[in-house]
VOROSE-168835 format. One line per field, with one value per residue (C-alpha): residue number from 1; residue in three letters; x, y, z. Coordinates in Angstrom, 1 decimal. Example, Ala and Ser with C-alpha at 12.3 -4.5 7.8 and 13.67 -1.06 7.14 Angstrom:
2
nr	1 / 2
rest	ala / ser
xx	12.3 / 13.7
yy	-4.5 / -1.1
zz	7.8 / 7.1
***
This chain:
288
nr	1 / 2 / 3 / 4 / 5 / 6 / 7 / 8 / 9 / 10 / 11 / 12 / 13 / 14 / 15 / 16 / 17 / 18 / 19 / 20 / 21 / 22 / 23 / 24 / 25 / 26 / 27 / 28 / 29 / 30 / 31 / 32 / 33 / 34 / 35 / 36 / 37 / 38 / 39 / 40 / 41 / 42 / 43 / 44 / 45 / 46 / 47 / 48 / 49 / 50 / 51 / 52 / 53 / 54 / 55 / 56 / 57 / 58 / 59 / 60 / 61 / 62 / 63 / 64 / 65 / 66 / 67 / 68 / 69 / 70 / 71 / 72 / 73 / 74 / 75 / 76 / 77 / 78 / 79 / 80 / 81 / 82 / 83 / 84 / 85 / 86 / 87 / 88 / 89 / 90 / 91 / 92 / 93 / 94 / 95 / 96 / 97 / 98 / 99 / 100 / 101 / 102 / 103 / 104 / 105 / 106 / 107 / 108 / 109 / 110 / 111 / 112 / 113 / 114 / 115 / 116 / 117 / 118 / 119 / 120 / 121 / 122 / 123 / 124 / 125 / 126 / 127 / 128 / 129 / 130 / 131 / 132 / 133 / 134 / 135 / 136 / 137 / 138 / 139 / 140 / 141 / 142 / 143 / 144 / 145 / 146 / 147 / 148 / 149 / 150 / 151 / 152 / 153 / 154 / 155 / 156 / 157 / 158 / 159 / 160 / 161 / 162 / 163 / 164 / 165 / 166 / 167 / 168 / 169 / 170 / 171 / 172 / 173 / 174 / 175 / 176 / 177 / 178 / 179 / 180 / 181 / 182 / 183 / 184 / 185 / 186 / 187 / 188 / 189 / 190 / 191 / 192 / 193 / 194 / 195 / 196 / 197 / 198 / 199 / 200 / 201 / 202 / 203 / 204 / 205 / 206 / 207 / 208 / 209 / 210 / 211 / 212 / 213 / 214 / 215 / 216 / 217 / 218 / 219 / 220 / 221 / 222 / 223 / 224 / 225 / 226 / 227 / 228 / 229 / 230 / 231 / 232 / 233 / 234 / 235 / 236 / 237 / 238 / 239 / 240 / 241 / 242 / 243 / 244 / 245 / 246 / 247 / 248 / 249 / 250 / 251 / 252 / 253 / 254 / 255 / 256 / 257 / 258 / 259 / 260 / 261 / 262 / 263 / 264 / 265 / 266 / 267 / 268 / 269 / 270 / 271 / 272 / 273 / 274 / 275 / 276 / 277 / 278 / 279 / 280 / 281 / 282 / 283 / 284 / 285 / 286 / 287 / 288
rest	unk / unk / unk / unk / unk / unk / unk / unk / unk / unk / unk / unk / unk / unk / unk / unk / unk / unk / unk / unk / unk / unk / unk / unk / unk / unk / unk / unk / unk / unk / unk / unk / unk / unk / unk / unk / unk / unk / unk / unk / unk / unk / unk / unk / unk / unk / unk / unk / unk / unk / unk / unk / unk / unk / unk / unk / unk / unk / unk / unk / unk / unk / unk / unk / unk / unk / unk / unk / unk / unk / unk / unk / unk / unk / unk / unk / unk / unk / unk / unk / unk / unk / unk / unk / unk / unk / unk / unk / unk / unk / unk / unk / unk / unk / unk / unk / unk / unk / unk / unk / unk / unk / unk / unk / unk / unk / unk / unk / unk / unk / unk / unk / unk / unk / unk / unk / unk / unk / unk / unk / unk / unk / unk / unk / unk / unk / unk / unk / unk / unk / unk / unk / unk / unk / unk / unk / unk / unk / unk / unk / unk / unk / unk / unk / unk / unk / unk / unk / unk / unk / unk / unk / unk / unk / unk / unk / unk / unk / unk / unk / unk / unk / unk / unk / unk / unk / unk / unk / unk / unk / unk / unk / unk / unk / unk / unk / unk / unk / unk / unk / unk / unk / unk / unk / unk / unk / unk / unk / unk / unk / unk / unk / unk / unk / unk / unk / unk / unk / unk / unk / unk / unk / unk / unk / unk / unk / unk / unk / unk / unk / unk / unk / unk / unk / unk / unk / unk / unk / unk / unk / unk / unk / unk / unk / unk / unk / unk / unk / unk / unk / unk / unk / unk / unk / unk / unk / unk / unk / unk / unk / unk / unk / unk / unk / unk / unk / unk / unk / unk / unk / unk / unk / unk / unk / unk / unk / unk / unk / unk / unk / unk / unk / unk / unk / unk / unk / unk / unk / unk / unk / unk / unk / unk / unk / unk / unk / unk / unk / unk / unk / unk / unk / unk / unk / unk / unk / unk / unk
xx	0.0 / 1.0 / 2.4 / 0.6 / -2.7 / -4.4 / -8.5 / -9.6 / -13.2 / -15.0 / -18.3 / -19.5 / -23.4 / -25.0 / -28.1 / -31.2 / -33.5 / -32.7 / -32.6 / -28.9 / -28.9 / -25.4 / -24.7 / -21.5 / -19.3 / -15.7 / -12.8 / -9.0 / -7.5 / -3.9 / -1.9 / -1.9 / -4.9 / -7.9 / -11.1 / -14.5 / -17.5 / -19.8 / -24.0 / -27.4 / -28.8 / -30.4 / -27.5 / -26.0 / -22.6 / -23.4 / -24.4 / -20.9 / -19.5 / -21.4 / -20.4 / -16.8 / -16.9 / -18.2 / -20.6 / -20.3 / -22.0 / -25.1 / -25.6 / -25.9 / -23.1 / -24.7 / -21.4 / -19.0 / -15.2 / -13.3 / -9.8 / -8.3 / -4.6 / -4.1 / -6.4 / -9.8 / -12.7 / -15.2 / -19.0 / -20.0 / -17.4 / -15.6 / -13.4 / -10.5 / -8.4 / -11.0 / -12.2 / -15.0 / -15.6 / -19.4 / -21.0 / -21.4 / -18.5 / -19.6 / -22.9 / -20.0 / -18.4 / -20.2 / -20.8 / -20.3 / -17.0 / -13.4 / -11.8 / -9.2 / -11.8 / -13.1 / -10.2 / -8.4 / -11.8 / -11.3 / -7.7 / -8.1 / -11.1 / -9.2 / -6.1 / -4.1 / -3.5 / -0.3 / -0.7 / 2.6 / 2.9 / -1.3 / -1.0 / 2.4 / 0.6 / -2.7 / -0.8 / 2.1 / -1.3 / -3.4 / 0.4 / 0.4 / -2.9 / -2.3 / -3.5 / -1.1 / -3.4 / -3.8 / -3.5 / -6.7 / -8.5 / -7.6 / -9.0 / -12.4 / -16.2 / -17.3 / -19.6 / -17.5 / -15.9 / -17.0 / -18.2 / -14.7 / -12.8 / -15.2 / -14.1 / -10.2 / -10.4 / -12.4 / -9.5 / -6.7 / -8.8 / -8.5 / -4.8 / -4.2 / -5.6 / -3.9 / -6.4 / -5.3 / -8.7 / -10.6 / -14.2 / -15.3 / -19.2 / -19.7 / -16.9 / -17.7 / -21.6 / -22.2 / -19.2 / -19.1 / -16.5 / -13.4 / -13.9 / -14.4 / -10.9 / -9.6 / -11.1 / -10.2 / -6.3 / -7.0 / -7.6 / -4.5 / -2.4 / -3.5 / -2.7 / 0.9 / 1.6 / 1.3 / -0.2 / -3.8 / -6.2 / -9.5 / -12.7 / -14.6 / -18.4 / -19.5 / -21.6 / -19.1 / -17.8 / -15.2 / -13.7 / -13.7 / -11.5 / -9.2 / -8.5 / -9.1 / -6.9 / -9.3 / -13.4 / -16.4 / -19.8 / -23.0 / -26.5 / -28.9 / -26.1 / -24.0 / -20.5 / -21.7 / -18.0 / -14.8 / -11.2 / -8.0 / -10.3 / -9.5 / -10.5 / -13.5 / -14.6 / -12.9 / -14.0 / -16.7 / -18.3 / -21.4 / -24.5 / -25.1 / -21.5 / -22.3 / -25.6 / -24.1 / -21.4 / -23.5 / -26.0 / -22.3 / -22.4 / -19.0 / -18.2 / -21.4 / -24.3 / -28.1 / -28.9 / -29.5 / -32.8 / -30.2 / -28.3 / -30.9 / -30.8 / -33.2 / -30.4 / -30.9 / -27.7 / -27.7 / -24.7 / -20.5 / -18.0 / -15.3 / -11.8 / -12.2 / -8.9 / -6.0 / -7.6 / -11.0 / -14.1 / -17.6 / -20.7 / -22.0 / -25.3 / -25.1 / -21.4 / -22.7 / -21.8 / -24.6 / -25.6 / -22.5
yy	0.0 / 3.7 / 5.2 / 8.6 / 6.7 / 7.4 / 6.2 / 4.2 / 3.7 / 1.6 / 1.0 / 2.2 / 2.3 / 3.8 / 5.2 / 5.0 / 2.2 / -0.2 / 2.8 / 4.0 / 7.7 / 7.7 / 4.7 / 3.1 / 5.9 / 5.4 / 7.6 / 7.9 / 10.5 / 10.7 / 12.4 / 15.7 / 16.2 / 17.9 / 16.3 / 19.3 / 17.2 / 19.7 / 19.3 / 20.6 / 20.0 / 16.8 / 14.9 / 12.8 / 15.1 / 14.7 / 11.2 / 10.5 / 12.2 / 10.3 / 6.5 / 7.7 / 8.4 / 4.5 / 4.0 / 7.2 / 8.9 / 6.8 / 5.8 / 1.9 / 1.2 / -1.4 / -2.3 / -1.4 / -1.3 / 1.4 / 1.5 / 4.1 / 4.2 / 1.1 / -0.8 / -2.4 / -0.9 / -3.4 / -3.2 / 0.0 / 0.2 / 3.6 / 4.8 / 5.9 / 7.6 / 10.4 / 13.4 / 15.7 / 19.1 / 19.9 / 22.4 / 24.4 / 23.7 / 25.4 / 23.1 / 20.2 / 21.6 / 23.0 / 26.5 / 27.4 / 25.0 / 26.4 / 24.4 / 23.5 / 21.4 / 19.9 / 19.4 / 17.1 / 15.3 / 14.1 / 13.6 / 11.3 / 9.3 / 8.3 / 8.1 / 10.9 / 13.0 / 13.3 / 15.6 / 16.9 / 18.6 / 19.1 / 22.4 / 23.2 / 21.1 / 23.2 / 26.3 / 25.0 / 23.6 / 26.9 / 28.7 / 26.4 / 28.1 / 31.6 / 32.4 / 34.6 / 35.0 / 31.5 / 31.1 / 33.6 / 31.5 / 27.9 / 29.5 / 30.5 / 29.2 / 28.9 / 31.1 / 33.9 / 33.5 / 33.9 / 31.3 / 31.5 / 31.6 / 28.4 / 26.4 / 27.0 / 25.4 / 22.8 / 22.3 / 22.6 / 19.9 / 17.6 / 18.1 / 17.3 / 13.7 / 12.8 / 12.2 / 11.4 / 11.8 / 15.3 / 15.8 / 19.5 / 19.6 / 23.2 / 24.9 / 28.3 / 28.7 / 30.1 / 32.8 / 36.2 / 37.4 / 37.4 / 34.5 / 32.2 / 33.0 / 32.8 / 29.3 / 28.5 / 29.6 / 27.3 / 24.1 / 24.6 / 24.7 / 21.8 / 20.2 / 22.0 / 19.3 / 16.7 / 14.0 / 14.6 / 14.1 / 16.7 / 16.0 / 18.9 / 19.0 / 22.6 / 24.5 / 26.9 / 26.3 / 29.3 / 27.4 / 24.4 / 26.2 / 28.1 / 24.6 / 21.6 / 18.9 / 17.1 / 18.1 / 15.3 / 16.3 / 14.7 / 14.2 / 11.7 / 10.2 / 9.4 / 11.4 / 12.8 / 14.2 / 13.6 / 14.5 / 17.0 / 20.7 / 22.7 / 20.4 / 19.7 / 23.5 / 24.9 / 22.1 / 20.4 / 17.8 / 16.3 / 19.0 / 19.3 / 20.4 / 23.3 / 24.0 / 24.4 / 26.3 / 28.8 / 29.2 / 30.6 / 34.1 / 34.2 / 31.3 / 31.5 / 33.5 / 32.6 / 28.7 / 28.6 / 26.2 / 23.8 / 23.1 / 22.7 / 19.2 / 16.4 / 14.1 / 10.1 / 9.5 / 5.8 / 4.4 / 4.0 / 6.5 / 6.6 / 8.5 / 10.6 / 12.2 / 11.6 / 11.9 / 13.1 / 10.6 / 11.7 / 9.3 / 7.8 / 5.9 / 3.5 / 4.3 / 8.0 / 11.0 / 11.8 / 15.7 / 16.2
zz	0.0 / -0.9 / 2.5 / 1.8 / 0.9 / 4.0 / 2.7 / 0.2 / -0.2 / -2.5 / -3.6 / -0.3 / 0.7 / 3.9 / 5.5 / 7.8 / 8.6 / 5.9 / 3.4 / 1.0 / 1.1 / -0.2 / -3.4 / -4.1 / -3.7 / -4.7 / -3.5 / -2.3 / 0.1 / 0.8 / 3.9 / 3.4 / 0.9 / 0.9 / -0.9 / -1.2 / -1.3 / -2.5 / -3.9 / -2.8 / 0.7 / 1.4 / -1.4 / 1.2 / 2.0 / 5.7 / 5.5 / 4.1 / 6.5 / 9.2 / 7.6 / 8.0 / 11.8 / 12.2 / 14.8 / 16.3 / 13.3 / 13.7 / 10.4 / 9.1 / 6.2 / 4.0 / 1.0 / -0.3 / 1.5 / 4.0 / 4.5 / 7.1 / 7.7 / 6.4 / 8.6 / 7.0 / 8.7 / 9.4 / 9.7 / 11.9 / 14.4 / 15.7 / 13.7 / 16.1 / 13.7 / 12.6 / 14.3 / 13.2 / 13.0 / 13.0 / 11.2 / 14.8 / 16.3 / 19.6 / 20.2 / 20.7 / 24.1 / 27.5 / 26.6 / 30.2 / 31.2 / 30.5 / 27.5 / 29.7 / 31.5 / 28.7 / 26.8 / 29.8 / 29.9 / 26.0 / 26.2 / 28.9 / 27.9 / 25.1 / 27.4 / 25.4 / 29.1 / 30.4 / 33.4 / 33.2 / 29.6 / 29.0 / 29.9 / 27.2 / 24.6 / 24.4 / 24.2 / 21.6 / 19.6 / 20.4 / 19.5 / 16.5 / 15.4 / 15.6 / 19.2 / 20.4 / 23.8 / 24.4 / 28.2 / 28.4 / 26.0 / 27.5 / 30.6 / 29.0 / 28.2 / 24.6 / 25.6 / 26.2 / 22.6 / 18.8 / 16.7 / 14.3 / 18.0 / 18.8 / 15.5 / 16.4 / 19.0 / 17.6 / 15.5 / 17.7 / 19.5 / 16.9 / 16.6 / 20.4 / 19.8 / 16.8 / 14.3 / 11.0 / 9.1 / 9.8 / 8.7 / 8.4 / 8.1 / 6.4 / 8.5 / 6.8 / 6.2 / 9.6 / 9.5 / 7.8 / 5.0 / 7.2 / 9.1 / 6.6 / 5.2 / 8.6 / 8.6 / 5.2 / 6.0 / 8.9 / 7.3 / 4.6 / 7.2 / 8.8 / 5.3 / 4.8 / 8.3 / 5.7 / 8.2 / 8.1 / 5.4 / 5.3 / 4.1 / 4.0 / 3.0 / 1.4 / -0.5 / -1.4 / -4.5 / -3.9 / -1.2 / -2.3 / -5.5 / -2.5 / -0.7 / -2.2 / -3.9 / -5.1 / -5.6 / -5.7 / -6.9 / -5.1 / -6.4 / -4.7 / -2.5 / -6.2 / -7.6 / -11.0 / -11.3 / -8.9 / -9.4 / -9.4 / -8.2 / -10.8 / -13.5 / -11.6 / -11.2 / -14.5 / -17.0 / -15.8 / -18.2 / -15.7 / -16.0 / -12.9 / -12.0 / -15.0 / -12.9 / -9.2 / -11.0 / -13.3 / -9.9 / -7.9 / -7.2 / -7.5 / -10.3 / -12.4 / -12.7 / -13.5 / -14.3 / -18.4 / -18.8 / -20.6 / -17.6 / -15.1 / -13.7 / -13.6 / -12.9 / -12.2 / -11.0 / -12.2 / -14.3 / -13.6 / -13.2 / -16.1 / -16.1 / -19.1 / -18.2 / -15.2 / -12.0 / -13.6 / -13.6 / -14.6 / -14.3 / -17.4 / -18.6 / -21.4 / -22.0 / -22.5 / -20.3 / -18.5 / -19.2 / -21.7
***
């Protein structure tokens, strides 16, 4: 196996009671990379998302294959080596406990506390992240801090127990203009470490274009279009990539009746260039 291949899924199926919401998705993620998995609400981004974390995202995985770190992943069990950063990163810690607290509670459930450096390693991780007042903050309630403030330390968090897979469930739809960058600077330099992979599910085709390696398309819990970002974003070939694309404020404009999308998402992904795969019907692109 590839040293720097840190996921390999293949084929893989999940969802609720019995029912897929996401279908045979196939994908790789190496150390270091950053895959956008972006689509409308209600496609199944989250639902990925949750069939990663194992049995701690609630969600039944019916086929298909996961490999993390090397090691198969079988049925729904926890998957130690990933972390998750929700969508509101402050609803995940006791708004009214100091992260100090809070942080020695996780580090030791998972028996990652050594009394004697916790207090150096939060502030060389807050350091790490650009907090130059990070005694205060270690000190502090979420509640006394912003929502960006709240997601840093989500992050630095994550870095304190070692995960080698970080999920980021819209890390920027809740933040304004500045904060997002903020955010978005955030998670690059998580990848210029070179040990974790990201996954991050958006709607924000602008970051997904700032940040990501590699970009996958959702529709109905399928990839209509996965591979390197800027082909992705800059060529696309599936319709519905065109559509979100021309509906961007910042990438597109108004979606032309030809590209909007009834899409059925059935048929097999095919490499129509390196690292570029679109979903075809009948040996056909579907929407070309």
């Amino acid at each position: 196996m590839n040293e720097k291949l840190l996921l390999r899924a293949t084929d893989l199926s999940a969802g609720y009671g019995g029912e897929d919401v996401i279908k045979k998705l196939s994908f790789e993620l190496k150390r270091g990379e950053i895959l956008c998995v972006v689509g409308e609400s209600g496609c199944g981004k989250t639902t990925l998302l949750r069939a990663l974390l194992g049995s701690a995202g609630r969600v039944e995985t019916t086929g298909g294959s996961l490999e993390i770190a090397g090691k198969a992943i079988m049925g729904d069990a926890r998957h130690e080596d990933v972390g998750m950063i929700p969508q509101n990163p402050a609803a995940a810690f006791n708004p009214i406990r100091s992260y100090k607290k809070q942080f020695a509670e996780t580090l030791k459930s998972h028996g990652k506390y050594e009394a004697g450096s916790f207090v150096e390693q939060c502030l060389d991780t807050l350091g790490a992240l650009g907090l130059t007042d990070a005694e205060r903050i270690l000190k502090s309630c979420p509640c006394q801090l912003s929502g960006g403030m709240n997601q840093r330390m989500a992050i630095a968090l994550c870095l304190m127990m070692e995960y080698e897979l970080l999920l980021c469930d819209e890390p920027t739809s809740a933040l304004d203009t500045v904060l997002r960058l903020k955010t978005a600077q955030e998670l690059m330099r998580l990848r210029s470490l070179g040990r974790i992979g990201q996954i991050v599910v958006t709607h924000d085709l602008a970051l997904a274009r700032m940040i990501a390696d590699k970009t996958a398309v959702m529709c109905k819990g399928r990839f209509t279009e996965y591979g390197r970002t800027d082909e992705v974003l800059r060529s696309p070939v599936h319709r519905y990539t065109q559509s979100l694309i021309a509906a961007s404020p910042k990438l597109g404009g108004r979606i032309p009746e030809s590209l909007r999308c009834g899409c059925s998402v059935r048929g097999e992904m095919r490499e129509i260039s390196p690292g570029h795969f679109v979903l075809c019907e009948d040996g056909k692109e579907v929407g070309a």
